[in-house]
Steps between C-alpha positions, in 0.01 A plus 500: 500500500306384818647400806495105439727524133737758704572302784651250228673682261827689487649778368864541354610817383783497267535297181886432501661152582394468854116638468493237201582215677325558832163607285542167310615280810137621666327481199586112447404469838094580472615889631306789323765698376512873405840563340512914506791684270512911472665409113341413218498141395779437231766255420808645539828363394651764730591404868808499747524185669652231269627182729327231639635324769503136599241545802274678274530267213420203775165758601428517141518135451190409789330711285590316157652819353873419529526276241373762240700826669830292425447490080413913531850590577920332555655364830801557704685254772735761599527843619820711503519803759813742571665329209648233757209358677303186312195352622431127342105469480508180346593369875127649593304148665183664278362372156577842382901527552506810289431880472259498231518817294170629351323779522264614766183578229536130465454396853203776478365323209469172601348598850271777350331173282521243817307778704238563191481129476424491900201750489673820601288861413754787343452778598730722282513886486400530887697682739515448875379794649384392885450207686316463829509140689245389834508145655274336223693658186672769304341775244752573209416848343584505138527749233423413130616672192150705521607713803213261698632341822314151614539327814548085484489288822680166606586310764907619431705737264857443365721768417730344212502832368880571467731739729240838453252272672170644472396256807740494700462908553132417510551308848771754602812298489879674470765345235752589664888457330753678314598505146789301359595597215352845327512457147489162289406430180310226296479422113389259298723436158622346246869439488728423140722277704406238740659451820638234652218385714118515595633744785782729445578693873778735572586864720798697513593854700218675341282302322295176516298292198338217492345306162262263465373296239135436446556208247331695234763740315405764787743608781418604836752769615492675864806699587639814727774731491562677770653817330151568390207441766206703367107454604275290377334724251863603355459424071694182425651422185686164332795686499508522874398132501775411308809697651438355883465179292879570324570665874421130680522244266788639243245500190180584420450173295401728224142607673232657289071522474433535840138445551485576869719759722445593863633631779406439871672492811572192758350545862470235813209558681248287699170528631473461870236264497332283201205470650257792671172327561304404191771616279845279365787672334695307259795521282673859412198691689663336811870499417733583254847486447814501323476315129791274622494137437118559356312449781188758483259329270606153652456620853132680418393154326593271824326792687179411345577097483524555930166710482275339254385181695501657845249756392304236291459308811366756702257641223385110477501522926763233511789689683663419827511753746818720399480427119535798380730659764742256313534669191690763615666323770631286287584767145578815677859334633569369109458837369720651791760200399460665151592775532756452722648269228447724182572815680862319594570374141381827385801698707729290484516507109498881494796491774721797473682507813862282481372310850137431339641415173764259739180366670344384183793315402477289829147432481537387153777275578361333858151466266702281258681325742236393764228320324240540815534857417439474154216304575335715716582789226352282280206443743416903542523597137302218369266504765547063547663649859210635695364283758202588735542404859327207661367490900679387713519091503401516142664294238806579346325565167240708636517856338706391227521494132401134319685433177308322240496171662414143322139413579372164433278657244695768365693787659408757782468836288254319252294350810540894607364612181115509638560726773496243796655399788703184427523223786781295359490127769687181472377232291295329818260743562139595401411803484182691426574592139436837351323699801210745371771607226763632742724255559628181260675186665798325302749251602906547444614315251730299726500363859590817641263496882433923582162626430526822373240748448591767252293828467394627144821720500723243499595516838516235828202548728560222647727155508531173779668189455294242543172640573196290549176575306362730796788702522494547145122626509565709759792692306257526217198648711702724660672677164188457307307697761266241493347348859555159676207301648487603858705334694754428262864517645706871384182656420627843459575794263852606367491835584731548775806336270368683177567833707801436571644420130741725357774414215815409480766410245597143473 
């Protein structure tokens, strides 16, 4: 590869959820993509993650995948935890008021063909074996199935490669943590009677099990019992499946053919930094943590939502001074919020101790009594919550989340869907129109007056009430990275507020 074609392509390593997505995301965007997996390529039906929240659905949908995700599996408006504590998701302000249950080889599936569609190179069978990064790019060393290693250069590297990130020891970073629980299990099966619900959740003393149903006469089963924590490699059998089933849950709903079984243990860790250099970390290569609430695959995927236009824009030399200092400015706080969240649900169901178990009565009743709690619960697990914060003076919207809003012409996560910024103005202005394909201009569908600029992530950039036509081009230079005439008034780059951003739950 010679120096021009490096200098404008990327490399992800890891083929899982969040590699998928990014790879496609920079792909669609006129990137040269590697996409670099040690596995072989194969469609599995095999996988752990099995939720989809609302915030990813709503990331899924600017990318016109939603729609189809939602007939691959069955959907949930409520979750039940500590048998006392009920969270209402149909209350979520999101087109997606649900927990959509499907399996994660779905999500996989539907990327992996977006990203093939988008021009992405496989690279299957190749294992990370060094990486070396200067000012002007990064050399990935590979290994193939031959024994040969080759070296590929680009202009950045992603490590999406999972918790035993290959890249992340590459570029020498600790994942530091503890581990939460030591033994769990996982099994797919079939069951002779069917429970009550898509999602059947309960603990006791000793025990915890949780089923799922994937719509398609196949159960998803993930349980623990603490009189038996064994390692990872311990054999597994139905039987064992089935009594911390009966242990949890009172019956085993008649469980037979499993076709999958597992074990693996929880930890929370997180990567110092997401970001050394030339080289991104994303998803479960920088943080992992408890399966509570379902949050891994869903956090990884908004990960690589965050990541995919900032380092498109700098490939394409269109990014503002600080660009990509906001990545993990602005993720490394929402995994930390993860884990703090997971890891509490986590211990508080396997609560022994008469004051713990007294503790996790109260929550659960002040949760169900104060709705700005339950909304902020709400908030974390779906990931609707998480806000990034605006400079000072900015607008009240600034940082945050946009809901699919009415647009004259449609709504926002379909004018999303090509990868753009979106400069949403009252119905009195003229604006430039669709900018050198990065940014589309659409009027609300009312008489609503604040100019709001929204960044291909579905997030605020900027808003003003009332904002004349050169304040409004200003806004748009400045995000787009794109230069005034001289002399222009606010000629300047967003660096010095992109530095600064960091998360925080809403």
């Amino acid at each position: 590869m010679n120096g021009t074609a490096a200098h404008r392509t990327v490399i992800v390593v890891g083929s899982g959820p969040t590699g998928l997505l990014l790879a496609g995301d920079l792909a669609a965007a006129g990137v040269t993509v590697m996409l670099v997996e040690k596995r072989p390529r194969r469609i599995s039906n095999l996988s752990r993650a099995f939720g989809v929240h609302a915030r990813t659905l709503e990331q899924l949908d600017a990318r016109g995948l939603a729609d189809e995700l939602l007939t691959t599996g069955e959907t949930i408006t409520g979750l039940r935890l500590f048998r006392r504590l009920s969270l209402d998701l149909s209350t979520l302000p999101s087109r997606f008021p649900f927990l959509l249950i499907t399996p994660q080889y779905e999500v996989e599936r539907l990327l992996e063909r977006r990203a093939r569609d988008a021009g992405v190179e496989f690279a299957y069978d190749n294992e990370v074996v060094g990486l070396r990064q200067d000012d002007d790019g990064v050399d990935l060393d590979m290994r193939g199935v031959d024994g040969a290693v080759v070296t590929r250069r680009a202009a950045y590297v992603v490590g999406a490669d999972g918790h035993r990130s290959a890249v992340r020891e590459a570029i020498g970073l600790d994942f530091p943590g503890v581990s939460v629980i030591k033994s769990l299990i996982l099994a797919d099966v079939r069951l002779a009677e069917k429970p009550g619900g898509v999602l059947t959740v309960n603990g006791r003393d000793d025990a915890f099990a949780m089923i799922a149903s994937f719509g398609d006469g196949w159960y998803r089963v993930m349980g623990w019992n603490r009189r038996n924590e064994v390692s990872d490699d311990a054999p597994l059998d139905l039987e064992e499946v089935k009594e911390i089933t009966r242990r949890a849950l009172g019956t085993d709903y008649g469980m037979h053919e499993a076709r999958w079984l597992s074990r693996f243990h929880s930890d929370e860790r997180q990567a110092p930094h997401y970001r050394v250099g030339r080289v991104f970390l994303a998803g479960d290569a920088a943080h992992i943590h408890s399966p509570a609430g379902g949050q891994g695959m869903n956090t990884g995927l908004q990960d690589a939502a965050n990541l995919s236009w900032k380092l498109a824009a700098a490939v394409h030399d269109r990014a503002p001074e600080g660009l990509l200092d906001s990545y993990e400015a602005e993720r490394h706080p929402v995994g930390r919020a993860v884990l703090r969240s997971s890891g509490g649900l986590v211990r508080l169901a396997r609560a022994r101790n008469p004051l713990l178990r007294a503790a996790r009565a109260l929550v659960s009743a002040f949760v169900d009594m104060a709705p700005p709690v339950q909304r902020k619960a709400l908030g974390q697990i779906t990931g609707i919550g998480y806000a990034y914060p605006a400079p000072r003076g900015a607008h009240r919207l600034t940082g945050t989340r946009v809901p699919d809003v009415a647009l004259k012409h449609g709504r926002l996560y379909e004018a999303l869907r090509g990868g753009r910024f979106v400069l949403i103005t009252p119905g009195t202005y003229e604006g430039p129109g669709v900018r050198e394909g990065w940014l589309t201009v659409e009027r609300w569908a009312g008489d609503r007056r604040t100019a709001v600029l929204v960044r291909p992530d579905g997030y605020v950039a900027w808003a003003a009430e009332g904002a004349d036509a050169a304040g409004i081009e200003e806004a748009v230079a400045r995000h787009l990275g794109q230069a005034l005439p001289a002399g222009s008034p606010g000629c300047r780059g967003a660096g010095a507020a992109e530095k600064r951003s960091t998360s925080r739950p809403g």
